[in-house]
C-alpha positions as CSV (number, residue, x, y, z in Angstrom):
1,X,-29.1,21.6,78.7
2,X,-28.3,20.6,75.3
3,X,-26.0,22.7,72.8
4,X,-27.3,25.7,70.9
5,X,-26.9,25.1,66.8
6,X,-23.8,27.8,65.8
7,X,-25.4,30.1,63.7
8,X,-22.9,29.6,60.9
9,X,-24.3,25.9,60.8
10,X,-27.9,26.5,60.6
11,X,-26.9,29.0,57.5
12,X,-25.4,26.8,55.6
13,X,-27.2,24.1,55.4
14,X,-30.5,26.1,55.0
15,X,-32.1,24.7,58.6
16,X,-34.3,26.5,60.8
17,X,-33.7,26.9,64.9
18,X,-36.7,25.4,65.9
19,X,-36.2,22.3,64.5
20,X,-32.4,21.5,64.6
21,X,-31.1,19.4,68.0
22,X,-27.4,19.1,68.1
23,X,-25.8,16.2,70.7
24,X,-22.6,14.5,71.6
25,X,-21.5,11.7,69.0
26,X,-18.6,9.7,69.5
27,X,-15.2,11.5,69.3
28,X,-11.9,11.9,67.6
29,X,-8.2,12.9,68.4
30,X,-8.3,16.1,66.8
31,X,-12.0,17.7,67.2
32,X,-15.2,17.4,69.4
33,X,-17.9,15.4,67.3
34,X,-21.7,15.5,67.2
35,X,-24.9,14.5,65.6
36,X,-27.3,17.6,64.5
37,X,-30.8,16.3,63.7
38,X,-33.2,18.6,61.5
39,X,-36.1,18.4,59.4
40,X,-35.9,19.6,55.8
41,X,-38.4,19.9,52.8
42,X,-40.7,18.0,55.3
43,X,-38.1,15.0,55.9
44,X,-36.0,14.4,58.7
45,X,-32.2,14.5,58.1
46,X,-29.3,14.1,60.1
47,X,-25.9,15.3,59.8
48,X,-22.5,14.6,61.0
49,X,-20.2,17.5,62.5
50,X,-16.9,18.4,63.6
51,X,-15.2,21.4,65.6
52,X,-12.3,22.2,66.3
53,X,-10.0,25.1,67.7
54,X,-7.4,27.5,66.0
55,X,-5.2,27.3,62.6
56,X,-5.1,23.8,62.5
57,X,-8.4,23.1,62.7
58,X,-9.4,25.4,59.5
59,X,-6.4,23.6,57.4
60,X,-7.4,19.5,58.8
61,X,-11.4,20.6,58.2
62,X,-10.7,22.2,54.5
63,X,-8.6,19.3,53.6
64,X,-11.2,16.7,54.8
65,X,-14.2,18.5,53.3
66,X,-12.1,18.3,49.9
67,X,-11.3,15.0,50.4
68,X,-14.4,13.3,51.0
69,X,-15.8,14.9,48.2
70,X,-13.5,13.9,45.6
71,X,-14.0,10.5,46.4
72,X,-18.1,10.8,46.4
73,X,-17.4,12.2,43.0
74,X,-15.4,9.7,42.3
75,X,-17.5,6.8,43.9
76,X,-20.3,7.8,45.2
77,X,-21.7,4.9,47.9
78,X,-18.1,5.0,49.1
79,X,-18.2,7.9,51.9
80,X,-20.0,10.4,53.4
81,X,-20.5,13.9,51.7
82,X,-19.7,17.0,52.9
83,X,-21.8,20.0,53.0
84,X,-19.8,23.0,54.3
85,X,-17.1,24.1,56.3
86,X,-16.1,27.2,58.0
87,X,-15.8,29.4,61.4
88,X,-18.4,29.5,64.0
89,X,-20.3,32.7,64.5
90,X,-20.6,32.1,68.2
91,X,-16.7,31.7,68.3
92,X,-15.0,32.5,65.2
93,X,-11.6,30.6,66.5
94,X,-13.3,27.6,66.2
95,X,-13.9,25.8,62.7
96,X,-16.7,23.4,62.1
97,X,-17.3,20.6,58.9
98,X,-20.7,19.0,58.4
99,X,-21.0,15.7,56.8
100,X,-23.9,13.2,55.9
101,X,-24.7,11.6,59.2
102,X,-23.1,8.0,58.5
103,X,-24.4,4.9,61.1
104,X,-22.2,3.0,61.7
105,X,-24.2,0.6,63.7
106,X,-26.7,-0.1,60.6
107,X,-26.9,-3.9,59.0
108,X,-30.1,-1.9,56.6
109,X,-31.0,-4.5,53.7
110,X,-31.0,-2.7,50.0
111,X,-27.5,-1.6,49.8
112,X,-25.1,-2.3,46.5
113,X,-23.4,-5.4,47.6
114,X,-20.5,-4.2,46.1
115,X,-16.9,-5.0,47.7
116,X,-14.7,-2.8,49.8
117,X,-12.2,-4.3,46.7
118,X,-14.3,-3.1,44.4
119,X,-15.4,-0.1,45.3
120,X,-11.2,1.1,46.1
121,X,-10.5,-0.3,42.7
122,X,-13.0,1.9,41.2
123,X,-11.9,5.2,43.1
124,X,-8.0,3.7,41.8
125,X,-8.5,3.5,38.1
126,X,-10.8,6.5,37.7
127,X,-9.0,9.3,35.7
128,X,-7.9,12.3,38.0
129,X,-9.6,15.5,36.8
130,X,-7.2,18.4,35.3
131,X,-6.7,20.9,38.0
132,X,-7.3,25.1,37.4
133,X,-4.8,26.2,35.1
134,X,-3.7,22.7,33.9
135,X,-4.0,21.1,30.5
136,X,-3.4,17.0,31.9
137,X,-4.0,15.5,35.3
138,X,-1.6,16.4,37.7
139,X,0.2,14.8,40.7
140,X,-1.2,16.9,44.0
141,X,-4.6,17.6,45.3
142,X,-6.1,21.4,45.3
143,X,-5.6,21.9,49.0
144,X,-3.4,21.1,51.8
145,X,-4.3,17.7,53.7
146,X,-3.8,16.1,57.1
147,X,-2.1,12.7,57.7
148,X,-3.1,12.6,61.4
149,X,-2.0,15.9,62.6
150,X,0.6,16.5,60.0
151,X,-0.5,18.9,57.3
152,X,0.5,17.8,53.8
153,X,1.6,20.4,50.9
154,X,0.3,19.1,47.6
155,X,1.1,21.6,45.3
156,X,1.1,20.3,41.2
157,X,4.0,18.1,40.0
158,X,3.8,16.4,36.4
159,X,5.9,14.1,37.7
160,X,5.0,11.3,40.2
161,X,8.5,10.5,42.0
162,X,8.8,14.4,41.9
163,X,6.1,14.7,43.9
164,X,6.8,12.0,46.6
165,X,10.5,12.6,46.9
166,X,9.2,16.1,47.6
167,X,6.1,16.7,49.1
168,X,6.5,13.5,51.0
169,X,9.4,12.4,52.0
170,X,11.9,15.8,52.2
171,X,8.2,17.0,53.4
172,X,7.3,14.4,56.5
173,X,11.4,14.5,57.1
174,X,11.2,18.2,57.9
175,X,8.2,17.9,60.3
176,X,9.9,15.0,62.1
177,X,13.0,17.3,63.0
178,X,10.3,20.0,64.1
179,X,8.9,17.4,66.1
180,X,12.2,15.1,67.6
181,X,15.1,17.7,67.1
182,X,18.2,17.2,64.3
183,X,19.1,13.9,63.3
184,X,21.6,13.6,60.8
185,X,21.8,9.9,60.4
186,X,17.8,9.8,59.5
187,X,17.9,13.2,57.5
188,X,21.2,11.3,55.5
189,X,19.4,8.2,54.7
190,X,16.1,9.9,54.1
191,X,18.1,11.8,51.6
192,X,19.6,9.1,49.8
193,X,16.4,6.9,49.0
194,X,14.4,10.3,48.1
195,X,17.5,11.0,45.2
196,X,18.7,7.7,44.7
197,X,16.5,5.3,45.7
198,X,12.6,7.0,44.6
199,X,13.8,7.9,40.5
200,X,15.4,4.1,40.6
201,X,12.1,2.6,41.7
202,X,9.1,5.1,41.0
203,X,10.3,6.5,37.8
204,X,7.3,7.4,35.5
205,X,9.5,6.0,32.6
206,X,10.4,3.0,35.2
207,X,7.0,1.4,36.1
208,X,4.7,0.7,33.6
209,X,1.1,3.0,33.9
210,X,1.8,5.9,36.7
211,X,-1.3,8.0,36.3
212,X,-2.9,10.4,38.8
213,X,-5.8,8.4,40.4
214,X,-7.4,9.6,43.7
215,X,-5.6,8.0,46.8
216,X,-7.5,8.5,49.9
217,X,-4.2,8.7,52.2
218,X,-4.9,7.3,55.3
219,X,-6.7,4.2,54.8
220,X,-5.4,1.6,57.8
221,X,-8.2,-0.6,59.1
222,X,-9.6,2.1,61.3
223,X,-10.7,4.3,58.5
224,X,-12.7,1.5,57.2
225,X,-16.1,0.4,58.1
226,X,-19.8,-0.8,57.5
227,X,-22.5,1.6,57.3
228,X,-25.4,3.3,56.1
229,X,-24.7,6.7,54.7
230,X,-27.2,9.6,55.2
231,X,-30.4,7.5,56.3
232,X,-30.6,6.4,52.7
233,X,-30.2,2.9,51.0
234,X,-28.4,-0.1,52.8
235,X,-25.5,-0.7,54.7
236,X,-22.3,-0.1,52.3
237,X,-18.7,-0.7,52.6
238,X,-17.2,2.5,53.2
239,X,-14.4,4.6,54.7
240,X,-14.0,7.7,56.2
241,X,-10.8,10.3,57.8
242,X,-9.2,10.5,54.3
243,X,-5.9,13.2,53.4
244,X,-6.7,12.6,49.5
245,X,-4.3,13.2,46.9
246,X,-3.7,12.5,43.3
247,X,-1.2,9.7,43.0
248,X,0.5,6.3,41.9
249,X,-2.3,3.4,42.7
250,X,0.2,1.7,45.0
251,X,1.0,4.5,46.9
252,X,-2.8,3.6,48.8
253,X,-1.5,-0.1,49.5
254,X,1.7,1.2,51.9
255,X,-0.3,2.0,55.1
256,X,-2.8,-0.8,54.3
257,X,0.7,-3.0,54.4
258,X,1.8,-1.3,57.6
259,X,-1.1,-1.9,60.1
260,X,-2.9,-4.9,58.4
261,X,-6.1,-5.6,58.4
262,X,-7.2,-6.4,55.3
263,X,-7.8,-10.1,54.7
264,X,-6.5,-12.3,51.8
265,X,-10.2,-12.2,50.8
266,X,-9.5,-8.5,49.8
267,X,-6.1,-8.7,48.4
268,X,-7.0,-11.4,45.7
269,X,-10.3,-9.7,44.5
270,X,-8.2,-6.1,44.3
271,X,-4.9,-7.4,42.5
272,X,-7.6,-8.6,39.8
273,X,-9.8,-5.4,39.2
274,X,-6.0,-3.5,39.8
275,X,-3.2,-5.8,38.5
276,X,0.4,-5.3,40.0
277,X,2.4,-2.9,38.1
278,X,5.3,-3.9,35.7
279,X,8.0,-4.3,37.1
280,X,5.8,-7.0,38.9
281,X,9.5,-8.3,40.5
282,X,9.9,-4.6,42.3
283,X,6.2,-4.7,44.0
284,X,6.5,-5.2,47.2
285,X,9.7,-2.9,47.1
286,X,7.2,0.1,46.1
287,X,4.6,-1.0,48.7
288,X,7.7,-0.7,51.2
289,X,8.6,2.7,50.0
290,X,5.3,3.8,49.9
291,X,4.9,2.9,53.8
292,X,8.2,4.1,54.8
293,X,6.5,7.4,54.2
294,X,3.9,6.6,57.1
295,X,6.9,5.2,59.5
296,X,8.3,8.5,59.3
297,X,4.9,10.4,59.6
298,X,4.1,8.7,63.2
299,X,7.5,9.4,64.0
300,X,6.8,13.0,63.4
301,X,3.8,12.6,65.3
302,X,4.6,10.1,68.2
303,X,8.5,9.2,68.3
304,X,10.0,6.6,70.0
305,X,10.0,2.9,67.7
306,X,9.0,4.5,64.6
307,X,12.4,5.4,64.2
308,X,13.8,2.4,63.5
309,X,10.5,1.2,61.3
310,X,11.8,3.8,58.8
311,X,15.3,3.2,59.1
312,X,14.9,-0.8,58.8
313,X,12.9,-0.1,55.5
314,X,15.2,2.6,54.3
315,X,18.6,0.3,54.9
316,X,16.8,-2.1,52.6
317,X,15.5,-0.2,50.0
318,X,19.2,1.6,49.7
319,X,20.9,-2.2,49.9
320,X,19.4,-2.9,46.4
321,X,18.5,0.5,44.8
322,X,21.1,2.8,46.0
């Protein structure tokens, strides 16, 4: 027998029982994933949807639904949208998101040709918006994210190397002891490049251009992909699982660095539309900062080698800025 439509669901997106099917689709780490199929304003539409159990769930879901909307503001052919979030009716410990349905398996002709280069540049030198009760772009993102299953405080900082030394690496640092137990020789050197090494190397008076643009957080080759979004137009580059925030350019580039993926194809046609910052000399310094902070997250998450990722790069980055 197939799966009965929450309530909650059919409310929010305005769809009628009758006509709504809901199935299995795929899967992720973190939530049980399906495909709802509907007709609307005599069309058929499909959607994508997530659920998922307890606290967590409600934080990952709120972030993500945030998320992939400020990069379809931001670019629109990029991702999928989302329509709502919020608790089932049927089980109200249970959170569900609902996105455009996005198929993967399409090659559909008529889409915008344009570049996954092209389209992250884009999303990387559009201005952030000014957040509630703000007179400027800020450094941050309105709601907490998820990295994985580590949830992310992003609360405003006018100040970029503020807001990574903080809410990044004294942040991830603290969820890895949760996580692994005390460790004073990590917590020591994690200390030292957040106030030595990050105000050295990510200064806003220091590199040349550090304005909030949208980072979508989590972008290794996974989250990348090839697709037709919502049944409409043709197959676009586009990517997907984002824990947004409103940072440095670069900051994007350190878990692209850390899994790979991304052919020299890609790396020529984005250091054109998004030059290197000045210093150009302390580039692939910042890249390595910027991924440390991803070693340190799987650490929190997994343990064992990730360890000595971090350290490796920390040792480093202390060695010449410390």
């Amino acid at each position: 027998m197939a799966p009965e439509v929450d309530p909650a669901i059919l409310e929010a997106l305005g769809l009628e029982v009758s006509s709504t099917k809901i199935s299995s689709h795929g899967g992720a780490g973190f939530s049980s994933t399906f495909k709802l199929s509907s007709t609307k304003d005599d069309r058929e539409v499909n959607y994508f949807v997530k659920i998922g159990s307890g606290a967590d769930a409600k934080v990952m879901f709120r972030g993500e639904h945030a998320s992939l909307n400020a990069i379809h503001s931001a670019v629109s052919n990029f991702c999928p949208k989302s329509h709502t979030f919020g608790s089932m009716k049927s089980s109200p410990s249970k959170t569900f998101m609902v996105t455009d349905f996005l198929d993967l398996r399409s090659s559909a002709a008529g889409g915008s040709g344009q570049s996954l280069a092209a389209k992250l540049a884009k999303m990387h030198t559009t201005p952030a918006p000014i957040p509630d009760g703000y007179d400027k772009p800020m450094f941050g993102f309105p709601v907490a994210t998820c990295c994985g299953a580590t949830e992310q405080e992003n609360s405003w900082k006018e100040s970029w190397a503020d807001f990574y030394a903080n809410n990044r690496l004294r942040g991830i640092l603290r969820a890895g002891i949760r996580a692994n137990g005390a460790d004073r020789d990590l917590s020591d050197t994690v200390e030292k490049v957040a106030s030595t090494v990050v105000p050295r190397l990510i200064s806003d008076n220091h590199v040349k251009g550090i304005t909030p643009v949208l980072i979508h957080g989590d972008l290794w080759s996974g989250n990348h992909g090839r697709g037709q979004i919502a049944g409409q137009g043709g197959a676009e580059e586009v990517v997907y699982d984002p824990s947004c925030v409103y940072g440095h350019s670069e900051y994007e580039l350190g878990i692209m660095n850390m899994f790979g993926g991304f052919g020299s194809s890609f790396w020529r046609e984005y250091e054109k539309l998004v030059p290197k910052a000045e210093p150009k000399e302390e580039w692939e310094d910042r890249v390595a900062l910027y991924e440390l902070y991803h070693h340190l997250n799987h650490f929190a998450l997994f343990g064992g080698g990730y360890r000595s990722g971090a350290m490796s790069i920390m040792k480093k980055l202390i060695s010449k800025y410390g």
